[in-house]
C-alpha angles and dihedrals in degrees: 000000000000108000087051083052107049087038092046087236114146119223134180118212147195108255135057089233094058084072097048104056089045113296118140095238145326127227111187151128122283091264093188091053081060100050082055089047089053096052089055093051095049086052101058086040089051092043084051105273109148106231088222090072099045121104119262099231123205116216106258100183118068124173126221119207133180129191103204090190097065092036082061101050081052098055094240125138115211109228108245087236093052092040080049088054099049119111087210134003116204106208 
C-alpha cells in the first residue's frame, strides 16, 4: 500500500482494513459470513459428518469498499453507479 501510495498507483486490495487505513478500495469476500460458514461445517464434522461428503460452498457474499479520500489524492473521480454499488464509502 505504500508503494501505490508514494508512486499515485491505485491499487484495490483484498481486506476491508486495507481501505481504512488509506487503499484506494477492497473488493472481498464477507469474511465474517465465512467464519459463520465455517461454524456450521465444524458442527456437522463434530456430530459425524465425513468431510469428503460435504458440499464445497462458494462465497456468495463480496464487499465493496471505497476510500474517496484517496481516490481523491490520486485524481481520480468514482463513477456514481460504482459509488451506488459500494457496501461502505469512506469520505
Amino acid at each position: 500500500m505504500e508503494l501505490a501510495a508514494r508512486y499515485s498507483v491505485p491499487a484495490t486490495y483484498n481486506v476491508r482494513a486495507a481501505v481504512e487505513v488509506g487503499g484506494l478500495m477492497s473488493y472481498s469476500t464477507d469474511f465474517l459470513d465465512a467464519w459463520r460458514q465455517a461454524g456450521v461445517f465444524t458442527g456437522h464434522i463434530l456430530k459425524g459428518e465425513k468431510p469428503a461428503t460435504m458440499p464445497v460452498q462458494q462465497a456468495t457474499k463480496v464487499d465493496l469498499f471505497i476510500n474517496l479520500k484517496t481516490a481523491k489524492s490520486l485524481g481520480l473521480m468514482v463513477p456514481l453507479p460504482l459509488l451506488g454499488r459500494a457496501d461502505k464509502v469512506i469520505e
